[in-house]
GUTORDREN-310532 format. One record per residue (C-alpha): residue in three letters; z, y, x. Coordinates in steps of 0.05 Angstrom, whole numbers. Example, Ala and Ser with C-alpha at 12.3 -4.5 7.8 and 13.67 -1.06 7.14 Angstrom:
<tornu><residuo>ALA</residuo><c3>156</c3><c2>-90</c2><c1>246</c1></tornu>
<tornu><residuo>SER</residuo><c3>143</c3><c2>-21</c2><c1>273</c1></tornu>
This chain:
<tornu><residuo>UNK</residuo><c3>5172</c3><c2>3997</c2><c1>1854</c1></tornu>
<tornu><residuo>UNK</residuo><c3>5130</c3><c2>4048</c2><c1>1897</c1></tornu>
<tornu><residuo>UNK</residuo><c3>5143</c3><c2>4069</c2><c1>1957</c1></tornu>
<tornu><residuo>UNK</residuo><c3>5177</c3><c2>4140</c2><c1>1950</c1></tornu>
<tornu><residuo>UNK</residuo><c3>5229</c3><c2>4184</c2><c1>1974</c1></tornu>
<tornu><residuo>UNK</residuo><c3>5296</c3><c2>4149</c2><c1>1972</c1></tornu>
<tornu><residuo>UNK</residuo><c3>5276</c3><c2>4087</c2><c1>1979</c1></tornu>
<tornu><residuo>UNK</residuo><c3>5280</c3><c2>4033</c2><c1>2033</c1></tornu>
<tornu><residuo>UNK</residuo><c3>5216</c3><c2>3999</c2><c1>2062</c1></tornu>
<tornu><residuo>UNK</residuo><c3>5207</c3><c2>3943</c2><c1>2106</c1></tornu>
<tornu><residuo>UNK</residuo><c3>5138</c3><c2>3944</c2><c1>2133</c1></tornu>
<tornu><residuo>UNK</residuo><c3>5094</c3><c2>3889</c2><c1>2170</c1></tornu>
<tornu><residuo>UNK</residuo><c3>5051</c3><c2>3932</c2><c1>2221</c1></tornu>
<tornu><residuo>UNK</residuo><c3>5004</c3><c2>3919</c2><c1>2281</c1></tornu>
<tornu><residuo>UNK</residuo><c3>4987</c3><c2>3988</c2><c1>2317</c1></tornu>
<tornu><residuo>UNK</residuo><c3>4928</c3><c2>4006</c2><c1>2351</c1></tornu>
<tornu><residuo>UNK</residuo><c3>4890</c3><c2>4053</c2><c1>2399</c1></tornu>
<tornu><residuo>UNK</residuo><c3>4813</c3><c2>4076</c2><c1>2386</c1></tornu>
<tornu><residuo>UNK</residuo><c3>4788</c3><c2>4022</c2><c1>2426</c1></tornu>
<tornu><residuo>UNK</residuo><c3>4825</c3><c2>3966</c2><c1>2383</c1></tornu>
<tornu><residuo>UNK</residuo><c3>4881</c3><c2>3943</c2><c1>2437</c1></tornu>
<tornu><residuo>UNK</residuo><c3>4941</c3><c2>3926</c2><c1>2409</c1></tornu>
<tornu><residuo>UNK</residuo><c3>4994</c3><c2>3969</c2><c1>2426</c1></tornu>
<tornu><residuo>UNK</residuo><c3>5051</c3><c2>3941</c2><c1>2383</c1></tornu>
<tornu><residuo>UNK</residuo><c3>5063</c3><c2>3890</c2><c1>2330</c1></tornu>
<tornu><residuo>UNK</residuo><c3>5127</c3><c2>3873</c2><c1>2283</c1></tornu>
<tornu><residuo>UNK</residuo><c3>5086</c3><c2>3789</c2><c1>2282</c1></tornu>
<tornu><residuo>UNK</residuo><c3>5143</c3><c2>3751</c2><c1>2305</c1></tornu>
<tornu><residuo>UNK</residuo><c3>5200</c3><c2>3788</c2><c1>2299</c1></tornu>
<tornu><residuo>UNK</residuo><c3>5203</c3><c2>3807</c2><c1>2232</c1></tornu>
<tornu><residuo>UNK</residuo><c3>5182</c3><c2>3863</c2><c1>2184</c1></tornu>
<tornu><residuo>UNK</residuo><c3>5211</c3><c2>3936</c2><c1>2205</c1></tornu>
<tornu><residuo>UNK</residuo><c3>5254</c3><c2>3972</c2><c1>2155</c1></tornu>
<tornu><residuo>UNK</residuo><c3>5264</c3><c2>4042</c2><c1>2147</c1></tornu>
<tornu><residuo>UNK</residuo><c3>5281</c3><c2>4099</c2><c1>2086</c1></tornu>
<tornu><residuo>UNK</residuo><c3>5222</c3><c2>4135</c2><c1>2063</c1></tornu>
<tornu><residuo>UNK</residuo><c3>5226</c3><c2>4211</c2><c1>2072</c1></tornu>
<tornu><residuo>UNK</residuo><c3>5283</c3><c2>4215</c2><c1>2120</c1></tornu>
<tornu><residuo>UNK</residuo><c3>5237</c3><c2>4218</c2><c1>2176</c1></tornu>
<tornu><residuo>UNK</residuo><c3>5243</c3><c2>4162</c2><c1>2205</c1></tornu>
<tornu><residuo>UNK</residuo><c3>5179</c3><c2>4149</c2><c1>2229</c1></tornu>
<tornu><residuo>UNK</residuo><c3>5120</c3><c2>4197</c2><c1>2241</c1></tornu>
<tornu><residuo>UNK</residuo><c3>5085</c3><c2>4238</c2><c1>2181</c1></tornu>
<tornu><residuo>UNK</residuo><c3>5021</c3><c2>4207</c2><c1>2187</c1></tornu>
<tornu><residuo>UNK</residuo><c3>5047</c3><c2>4134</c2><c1>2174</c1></tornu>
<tornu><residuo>UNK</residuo><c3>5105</c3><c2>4156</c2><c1>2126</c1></tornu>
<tornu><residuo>UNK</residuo><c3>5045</c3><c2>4201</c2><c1>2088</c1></tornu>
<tornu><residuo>UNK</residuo><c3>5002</c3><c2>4137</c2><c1>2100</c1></tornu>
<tornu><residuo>UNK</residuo><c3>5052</c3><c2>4084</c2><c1>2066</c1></tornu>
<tornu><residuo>UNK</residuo><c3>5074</c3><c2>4132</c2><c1>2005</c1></tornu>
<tornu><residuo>UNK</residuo><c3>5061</c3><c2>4101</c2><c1>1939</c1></tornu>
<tornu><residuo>UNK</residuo><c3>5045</c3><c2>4037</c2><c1>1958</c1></tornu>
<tornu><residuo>UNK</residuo><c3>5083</c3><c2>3972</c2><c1>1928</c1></tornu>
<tornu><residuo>UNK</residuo><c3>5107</c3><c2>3901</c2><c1>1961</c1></tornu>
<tornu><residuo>UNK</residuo><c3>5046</c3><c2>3856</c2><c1>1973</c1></tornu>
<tornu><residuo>UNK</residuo><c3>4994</c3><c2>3914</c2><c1>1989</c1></tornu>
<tornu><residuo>UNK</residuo><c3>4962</c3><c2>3924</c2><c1>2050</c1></tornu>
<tornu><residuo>UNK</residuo><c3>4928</c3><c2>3987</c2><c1>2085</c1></tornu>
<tornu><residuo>UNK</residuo><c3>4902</c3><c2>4014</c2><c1>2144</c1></tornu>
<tornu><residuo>UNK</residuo><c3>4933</c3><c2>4081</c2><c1>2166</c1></tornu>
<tornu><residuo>UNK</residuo><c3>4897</c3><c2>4134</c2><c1>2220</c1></tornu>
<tornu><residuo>UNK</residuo><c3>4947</c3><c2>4183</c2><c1>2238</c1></tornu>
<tornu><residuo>UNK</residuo><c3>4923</c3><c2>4241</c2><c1>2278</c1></tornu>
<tornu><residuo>UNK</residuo><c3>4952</c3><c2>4267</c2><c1>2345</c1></tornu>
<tornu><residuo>UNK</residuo><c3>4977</c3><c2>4331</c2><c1>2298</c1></tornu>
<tornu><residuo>UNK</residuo><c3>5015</c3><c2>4272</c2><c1>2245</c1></tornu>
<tornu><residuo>UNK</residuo><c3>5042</c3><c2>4228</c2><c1>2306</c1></tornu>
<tornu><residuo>UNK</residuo><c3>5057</c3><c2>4249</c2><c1>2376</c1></tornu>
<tornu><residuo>UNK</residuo><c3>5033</c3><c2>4320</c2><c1>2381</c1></tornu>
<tornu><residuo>UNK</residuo><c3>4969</c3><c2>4341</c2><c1>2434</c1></tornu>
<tornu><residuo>UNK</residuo><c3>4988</c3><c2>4328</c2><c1>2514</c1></tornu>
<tornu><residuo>UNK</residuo><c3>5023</c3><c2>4387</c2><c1>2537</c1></tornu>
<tornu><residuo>UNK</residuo><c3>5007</c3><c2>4398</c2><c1>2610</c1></tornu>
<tornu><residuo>UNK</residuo><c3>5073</c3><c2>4447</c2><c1>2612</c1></tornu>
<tornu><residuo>UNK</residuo><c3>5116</c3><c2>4382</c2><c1>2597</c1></tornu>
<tornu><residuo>UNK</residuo><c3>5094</c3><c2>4362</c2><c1>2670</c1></tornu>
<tornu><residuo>UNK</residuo><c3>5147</c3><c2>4377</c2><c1>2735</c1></tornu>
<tornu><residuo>UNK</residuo><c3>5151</c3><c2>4377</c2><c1>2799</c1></tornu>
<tornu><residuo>UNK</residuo><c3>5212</c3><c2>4367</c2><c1>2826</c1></tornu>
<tornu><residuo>UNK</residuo><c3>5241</c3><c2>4362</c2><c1>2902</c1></tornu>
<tornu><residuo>UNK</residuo><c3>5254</c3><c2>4278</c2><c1>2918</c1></tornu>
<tornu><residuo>UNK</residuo><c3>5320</c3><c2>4302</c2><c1>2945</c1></tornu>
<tornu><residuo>UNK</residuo><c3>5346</c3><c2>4322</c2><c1>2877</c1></tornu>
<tornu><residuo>UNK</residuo><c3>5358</c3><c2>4259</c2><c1>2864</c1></tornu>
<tornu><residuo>UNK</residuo><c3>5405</c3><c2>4239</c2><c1>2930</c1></tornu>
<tornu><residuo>UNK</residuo><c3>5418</c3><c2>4164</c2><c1>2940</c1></tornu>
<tornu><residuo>UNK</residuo><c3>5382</c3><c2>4143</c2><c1>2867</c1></tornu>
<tornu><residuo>UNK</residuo><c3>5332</c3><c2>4096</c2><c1>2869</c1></tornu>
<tornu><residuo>UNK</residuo><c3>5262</c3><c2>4136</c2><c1>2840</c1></tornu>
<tornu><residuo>UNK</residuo><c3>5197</c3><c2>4089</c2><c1>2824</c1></tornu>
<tornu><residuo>UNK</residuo><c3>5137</c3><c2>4112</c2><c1>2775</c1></tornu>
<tornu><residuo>UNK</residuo><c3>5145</c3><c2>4089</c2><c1>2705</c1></tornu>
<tornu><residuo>UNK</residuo><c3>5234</c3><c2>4101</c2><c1>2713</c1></tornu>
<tornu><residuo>UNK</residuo><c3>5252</c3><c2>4141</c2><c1>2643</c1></tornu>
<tornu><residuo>UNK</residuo><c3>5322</c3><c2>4189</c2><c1>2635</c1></tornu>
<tornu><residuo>UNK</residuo><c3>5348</c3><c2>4237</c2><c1>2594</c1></tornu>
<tornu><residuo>UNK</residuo><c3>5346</c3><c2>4312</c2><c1>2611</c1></tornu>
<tornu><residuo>UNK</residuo><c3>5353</c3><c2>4372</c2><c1>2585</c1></tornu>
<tornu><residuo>UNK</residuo><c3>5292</c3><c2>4424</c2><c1>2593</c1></tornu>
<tornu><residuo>UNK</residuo><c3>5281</c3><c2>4498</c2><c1>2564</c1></tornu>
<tornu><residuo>UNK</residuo><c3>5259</c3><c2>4463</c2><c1>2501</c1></tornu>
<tornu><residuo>UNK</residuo><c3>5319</c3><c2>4422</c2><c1>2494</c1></tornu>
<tornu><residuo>UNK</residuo><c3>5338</c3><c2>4354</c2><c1>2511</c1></tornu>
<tornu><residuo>UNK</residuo><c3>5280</c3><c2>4301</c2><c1>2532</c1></tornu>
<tornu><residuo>UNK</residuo><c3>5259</c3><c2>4238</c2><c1>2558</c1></tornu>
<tornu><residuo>UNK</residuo><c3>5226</c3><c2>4251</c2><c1>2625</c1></tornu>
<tornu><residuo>UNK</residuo><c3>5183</c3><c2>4194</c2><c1>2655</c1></tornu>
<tornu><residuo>UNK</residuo><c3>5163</c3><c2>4196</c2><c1>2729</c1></tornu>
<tornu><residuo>UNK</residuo><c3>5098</c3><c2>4198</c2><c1>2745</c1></tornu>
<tornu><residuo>UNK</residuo><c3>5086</c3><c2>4196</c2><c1>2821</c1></tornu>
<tornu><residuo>UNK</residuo><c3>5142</c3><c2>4194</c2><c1>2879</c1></tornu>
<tornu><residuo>UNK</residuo><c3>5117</c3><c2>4211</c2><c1>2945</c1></tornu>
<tornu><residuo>UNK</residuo><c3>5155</c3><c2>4224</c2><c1>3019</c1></tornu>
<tornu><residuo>UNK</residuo><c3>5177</c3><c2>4297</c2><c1>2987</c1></tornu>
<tornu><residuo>UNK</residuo><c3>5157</c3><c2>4304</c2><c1>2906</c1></tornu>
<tornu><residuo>UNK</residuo><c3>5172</c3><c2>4278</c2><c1>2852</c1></tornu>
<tornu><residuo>UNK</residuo><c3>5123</c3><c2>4285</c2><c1>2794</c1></tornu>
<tornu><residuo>UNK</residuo><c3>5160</c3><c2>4274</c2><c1>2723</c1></tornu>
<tornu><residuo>UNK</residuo><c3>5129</c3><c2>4278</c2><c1>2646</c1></tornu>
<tornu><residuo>UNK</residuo><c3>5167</c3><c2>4305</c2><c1>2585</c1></tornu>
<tornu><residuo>UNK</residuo><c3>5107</c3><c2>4279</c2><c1>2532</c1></tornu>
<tornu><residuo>UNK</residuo><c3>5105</c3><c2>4208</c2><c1>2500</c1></tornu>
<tornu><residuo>UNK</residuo><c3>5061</c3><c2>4169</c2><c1>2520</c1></tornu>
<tornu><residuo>UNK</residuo><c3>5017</c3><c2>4166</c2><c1>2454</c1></tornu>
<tornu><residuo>UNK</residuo><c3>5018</c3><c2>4242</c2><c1>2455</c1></tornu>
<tornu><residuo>UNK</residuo><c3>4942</c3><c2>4270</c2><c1>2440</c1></tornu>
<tornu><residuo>UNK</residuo><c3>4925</c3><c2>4190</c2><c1>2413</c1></tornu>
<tornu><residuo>UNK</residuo><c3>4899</c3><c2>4177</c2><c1>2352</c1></tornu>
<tornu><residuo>UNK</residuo><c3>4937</c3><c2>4116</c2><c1>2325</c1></tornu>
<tornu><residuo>UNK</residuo><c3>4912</c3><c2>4060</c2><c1>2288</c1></tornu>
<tornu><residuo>UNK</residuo><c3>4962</c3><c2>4019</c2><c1>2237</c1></tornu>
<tornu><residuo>UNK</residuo><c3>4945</c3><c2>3965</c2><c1>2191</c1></tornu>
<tornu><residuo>UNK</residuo><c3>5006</c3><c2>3954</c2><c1>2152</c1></tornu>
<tornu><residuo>UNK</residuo><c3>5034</c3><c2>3906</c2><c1>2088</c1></tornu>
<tornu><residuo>UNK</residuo><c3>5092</c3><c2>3931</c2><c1>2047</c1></tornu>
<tornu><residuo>UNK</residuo><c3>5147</c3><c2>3879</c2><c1>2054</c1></tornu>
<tornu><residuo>UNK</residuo><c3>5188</c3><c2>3898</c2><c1>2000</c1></tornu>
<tornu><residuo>UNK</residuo><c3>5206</c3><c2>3968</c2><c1>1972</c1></tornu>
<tornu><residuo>UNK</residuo><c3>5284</c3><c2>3979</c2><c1>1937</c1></tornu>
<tornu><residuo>UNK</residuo><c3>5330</c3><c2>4040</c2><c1>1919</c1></tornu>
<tornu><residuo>UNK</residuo><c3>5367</c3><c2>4067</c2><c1>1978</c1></tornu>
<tornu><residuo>UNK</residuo><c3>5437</c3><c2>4070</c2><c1>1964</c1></tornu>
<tornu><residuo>UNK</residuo><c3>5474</c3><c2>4135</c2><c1>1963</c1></tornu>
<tornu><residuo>UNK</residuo><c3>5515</c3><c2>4116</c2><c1>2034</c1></tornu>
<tornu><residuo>UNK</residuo><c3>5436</c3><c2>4108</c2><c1>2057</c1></tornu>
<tornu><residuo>UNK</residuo><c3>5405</c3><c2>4170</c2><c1>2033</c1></tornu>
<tornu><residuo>UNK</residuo><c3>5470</c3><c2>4205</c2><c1>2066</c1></tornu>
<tornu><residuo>UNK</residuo><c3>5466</c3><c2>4174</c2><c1>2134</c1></tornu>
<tornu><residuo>UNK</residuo><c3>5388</c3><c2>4178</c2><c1>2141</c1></tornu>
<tornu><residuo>UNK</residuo><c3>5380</c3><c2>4100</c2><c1>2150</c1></tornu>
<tornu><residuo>UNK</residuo><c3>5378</c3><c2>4042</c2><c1>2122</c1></tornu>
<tornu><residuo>UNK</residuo><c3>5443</c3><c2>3998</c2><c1>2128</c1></tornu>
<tornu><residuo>UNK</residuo><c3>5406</c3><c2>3920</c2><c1>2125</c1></tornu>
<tornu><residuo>UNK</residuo><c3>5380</c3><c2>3887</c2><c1>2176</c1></tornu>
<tornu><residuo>UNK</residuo><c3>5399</c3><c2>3926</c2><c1>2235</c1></tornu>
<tornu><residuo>UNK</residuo><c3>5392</c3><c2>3993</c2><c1>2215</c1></tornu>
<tornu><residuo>UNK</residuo><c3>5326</c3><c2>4038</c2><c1>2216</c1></tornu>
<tornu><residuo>UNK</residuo><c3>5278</c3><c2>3986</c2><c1>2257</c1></tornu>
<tornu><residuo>UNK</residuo><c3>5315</c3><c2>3927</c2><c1>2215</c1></tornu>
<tornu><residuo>UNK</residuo><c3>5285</c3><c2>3858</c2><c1>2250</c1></tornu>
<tornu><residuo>UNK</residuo><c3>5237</c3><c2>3890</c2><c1>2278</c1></tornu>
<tornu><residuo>UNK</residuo><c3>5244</c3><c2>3945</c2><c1>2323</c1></tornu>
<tornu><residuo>UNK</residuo><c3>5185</c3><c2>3942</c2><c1>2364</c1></tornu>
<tornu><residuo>UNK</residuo><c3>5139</c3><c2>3993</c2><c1>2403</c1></tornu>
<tornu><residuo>UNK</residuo><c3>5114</c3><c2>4017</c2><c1>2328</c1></tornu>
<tornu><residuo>UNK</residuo><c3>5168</c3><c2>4015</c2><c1>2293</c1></tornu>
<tornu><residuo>UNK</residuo><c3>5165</c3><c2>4088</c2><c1>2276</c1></tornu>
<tornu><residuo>UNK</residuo><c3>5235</c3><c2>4116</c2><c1>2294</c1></tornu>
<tornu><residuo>UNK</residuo><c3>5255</c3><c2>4184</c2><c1>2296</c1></tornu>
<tornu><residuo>UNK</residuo><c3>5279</c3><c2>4224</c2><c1>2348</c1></tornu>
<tornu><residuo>UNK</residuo><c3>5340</c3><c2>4237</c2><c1>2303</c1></tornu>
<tornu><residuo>UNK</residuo><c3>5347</c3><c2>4170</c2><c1>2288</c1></tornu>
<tornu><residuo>UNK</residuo><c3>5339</c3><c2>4139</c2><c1>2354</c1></tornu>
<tornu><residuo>UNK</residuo><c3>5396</c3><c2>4188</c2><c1>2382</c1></tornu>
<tornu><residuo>UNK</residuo><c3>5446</c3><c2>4176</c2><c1>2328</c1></tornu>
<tornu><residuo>UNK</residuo><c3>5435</c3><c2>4100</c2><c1>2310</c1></tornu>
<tornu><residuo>UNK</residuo><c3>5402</c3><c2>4071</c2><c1>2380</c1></tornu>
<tornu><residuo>UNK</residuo><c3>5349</c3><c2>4044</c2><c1>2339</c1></tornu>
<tornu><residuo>UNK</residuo><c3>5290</c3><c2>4069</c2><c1>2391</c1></tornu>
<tornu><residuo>UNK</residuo><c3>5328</c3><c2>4099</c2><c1>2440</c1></tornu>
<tornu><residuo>UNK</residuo><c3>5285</c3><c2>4117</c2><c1>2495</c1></tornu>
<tornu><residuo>UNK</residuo><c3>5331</c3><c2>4077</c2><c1>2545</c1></tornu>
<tornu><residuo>UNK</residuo><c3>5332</c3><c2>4016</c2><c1>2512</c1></tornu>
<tornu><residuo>UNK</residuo><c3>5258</c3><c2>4030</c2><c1>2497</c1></tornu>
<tornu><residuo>UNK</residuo><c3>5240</c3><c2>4022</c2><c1>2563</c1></tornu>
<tornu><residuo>UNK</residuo><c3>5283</c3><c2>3960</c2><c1>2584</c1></tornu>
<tornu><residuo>UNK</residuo><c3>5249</c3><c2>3933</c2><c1>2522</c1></tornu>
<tornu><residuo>UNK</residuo><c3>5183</c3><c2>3946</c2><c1>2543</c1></tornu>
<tornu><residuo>UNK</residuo><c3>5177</c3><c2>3971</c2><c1>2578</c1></tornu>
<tornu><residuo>UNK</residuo><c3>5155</c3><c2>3955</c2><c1>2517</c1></tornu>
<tornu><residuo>UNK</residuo><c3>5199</c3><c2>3939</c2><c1>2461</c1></tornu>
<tornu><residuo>UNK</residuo><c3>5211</c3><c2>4007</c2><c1>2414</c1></tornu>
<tornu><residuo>UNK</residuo><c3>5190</c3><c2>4029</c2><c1>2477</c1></tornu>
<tornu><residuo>UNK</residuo><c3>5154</c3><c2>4103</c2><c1>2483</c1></tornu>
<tornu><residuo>UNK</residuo><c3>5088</c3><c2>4069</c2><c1>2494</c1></tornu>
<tornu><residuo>UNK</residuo><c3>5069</c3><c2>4028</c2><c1>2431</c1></tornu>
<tornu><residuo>UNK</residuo><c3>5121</c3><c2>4062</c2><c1>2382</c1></tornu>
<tornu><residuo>UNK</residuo><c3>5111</c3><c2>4091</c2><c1>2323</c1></tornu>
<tornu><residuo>UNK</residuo><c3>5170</c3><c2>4134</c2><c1>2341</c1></tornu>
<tornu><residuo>UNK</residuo><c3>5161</c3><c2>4215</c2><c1>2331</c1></tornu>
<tornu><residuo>UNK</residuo><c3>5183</c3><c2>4264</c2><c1>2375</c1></tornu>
């Protein structure tokens, strides 16, 4: 079977940045699943993967346009220390919040004695990212699958996986957990985490 809309993937993966550092990897914990054409992971690698079969290997480029978008230096804000009272604030601390483009993951930046510098892109935005990939296996989604946007083995959408590339959704990651950007950065600061993932915004 090919890989095609409807159907559910699991996907060995190693991703990359243009100067060959390894960013994430599903080696040792298991191949990442996920159902083809419910956006689940980012159009360049879903594009990437489609028509392949279990057993084949390629290597995917995916362009900042098909993964994270181009930096957006209006994502960036400076906001008064004080507005966040008695919280603890370090660089690298992630949250929710909702912006004039709708809700967001925020990261902080810099902290100084009044300012606090915060950024609403991911942090592969304006990257060209490197996959090499190997179909796992490729099977009919069932209908409960197609109608919930995930796969229901192994976890859900990032199945045994679940790493830094495992190519989430947005949509999936707030409905399911899979790569929520919280647990992303417990993980990783690393795990599904913002930085390595495969996960679109």
């Amino acid at each position: 079977m090919r890989v095609a809309n409807e159907t559910v993937v699991s996907i060995d993966y190693t991703l990359k940045d243009e100067r060959g550092n390894v960013l994430d990897t599903s080696e040792g914990v298991g191949p990442m699943e996920y159902l083809h054409g419910a956006k689940n992971i980012i159009p360049g690698l879903e594009q990437g993967i489609e028509g392949l079969t279990a057993g084949e290997t390629k290597s995917v480029v995916v362009p900042p346009a098909l993964g994270y978008g181009e930096y957006n230096e209006k994502l960036i804000q400076r906001v008064p220390l004080d507005r966040f009272g008695e919280n603890k604030v370090e660089v690298g601390m992630r949250f929710h919040a909702e912006t004039n483009i709708g809700m967001r993951v925020l990261v902080i930046r810099h902290v100084d004695e009044k300012e606090v510098v915060l950024d609403g892109n991911h942090e592969l935005a304006g990257k060209t990212l490197y996959f090499d990939i190997k179909v796992v296996t490729v099977r009919p989604a069932e209908l409960t699958e197609v109608a919930h946007g995930h796969p229901h083995q192994a976890g859900g959408c990032c199945g045994g996986g679940g790493g830094g590339g495992c190519g989430c959704s947005d949509q999936e990651s707030s409905s399911e957990g899979c790569c929520s950007t919280e647990e992303s950065s417990q993980k990783k600061d690393g795990g599904c985490g913002q930085g390595g993932c495969g996960c679109s915004h």
